[in-house]
C-alpha positions as CSV (number, residue, x, y, z in Angstrom):
1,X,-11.6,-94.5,6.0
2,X,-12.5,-97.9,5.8
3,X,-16.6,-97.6,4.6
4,X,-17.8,-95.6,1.6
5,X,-20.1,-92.5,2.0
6,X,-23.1,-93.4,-0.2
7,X,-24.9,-90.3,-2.2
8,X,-27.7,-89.8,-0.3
9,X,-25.7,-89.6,2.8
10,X,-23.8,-86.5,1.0
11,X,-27.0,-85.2,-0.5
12,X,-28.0,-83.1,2.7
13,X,-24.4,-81.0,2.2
14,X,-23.8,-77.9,0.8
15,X,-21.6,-77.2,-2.3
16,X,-19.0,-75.7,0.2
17,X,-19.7,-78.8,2.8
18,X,-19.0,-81.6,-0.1
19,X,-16.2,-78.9,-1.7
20,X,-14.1,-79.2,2.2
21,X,-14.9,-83.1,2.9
22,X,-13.4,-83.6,-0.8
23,X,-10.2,-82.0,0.0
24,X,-10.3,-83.5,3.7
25,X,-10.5,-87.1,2.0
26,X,-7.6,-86.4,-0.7
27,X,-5.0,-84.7,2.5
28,X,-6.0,-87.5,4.4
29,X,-4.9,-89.8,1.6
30,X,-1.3,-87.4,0.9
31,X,-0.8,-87.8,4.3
32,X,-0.6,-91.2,4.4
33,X,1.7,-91.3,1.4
34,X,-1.0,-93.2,-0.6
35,X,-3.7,-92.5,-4.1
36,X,-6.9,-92.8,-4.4
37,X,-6.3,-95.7,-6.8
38,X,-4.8,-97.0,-3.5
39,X,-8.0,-97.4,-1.8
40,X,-11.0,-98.5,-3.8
41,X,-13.2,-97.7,-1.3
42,X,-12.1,-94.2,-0.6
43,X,-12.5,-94.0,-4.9
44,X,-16.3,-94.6,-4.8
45,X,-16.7,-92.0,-1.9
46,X,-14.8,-89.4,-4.0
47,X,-17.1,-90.4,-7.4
48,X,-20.3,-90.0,-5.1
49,X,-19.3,-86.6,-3.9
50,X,-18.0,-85.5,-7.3
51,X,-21.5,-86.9,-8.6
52,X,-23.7,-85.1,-6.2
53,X,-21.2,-81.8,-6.5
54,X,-22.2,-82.3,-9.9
55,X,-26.0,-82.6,-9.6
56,X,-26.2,-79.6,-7.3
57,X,-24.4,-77.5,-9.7
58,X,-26.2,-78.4,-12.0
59,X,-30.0,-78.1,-10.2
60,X,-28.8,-74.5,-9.6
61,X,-28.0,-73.6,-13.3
62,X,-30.9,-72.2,-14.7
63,X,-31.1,-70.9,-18.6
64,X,-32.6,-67.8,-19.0
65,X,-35.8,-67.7,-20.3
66,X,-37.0,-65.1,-23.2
């Protein structure tokens, strides 16, 4: 992956969607025998989808009201 995957292209996914292209990305990486320290671009695509992971977990948390 040579371009970074900014958050508003990632906010259309699903939990499960962002979940799967996480753990595509990090293989990808193991595959090639590399971090993700390795590529700083790959780095900020993993922080955006952590980040909008985040925000959609969090959007769905709802206290209880009384």
């Amino acid at each position: 992956m040579s371009y970074i995957i900014t958050q508003a292209e990632l906010a259309h996914l699903t939990e499960t969607e962002l979940r799967a292209l996480y753990h595509r990305i990090v293989s990808d990486l193991t595959g090639c025998n590399l971090t993700i320290d390795d590529c700083p671009l790959v780095k900020i695509t993993i922080q955006n989808i952590l980040s909008v992971l985040a925000r959609k977990q969090a959007l769905k948390y709802k206290p209880p009201r009384f």
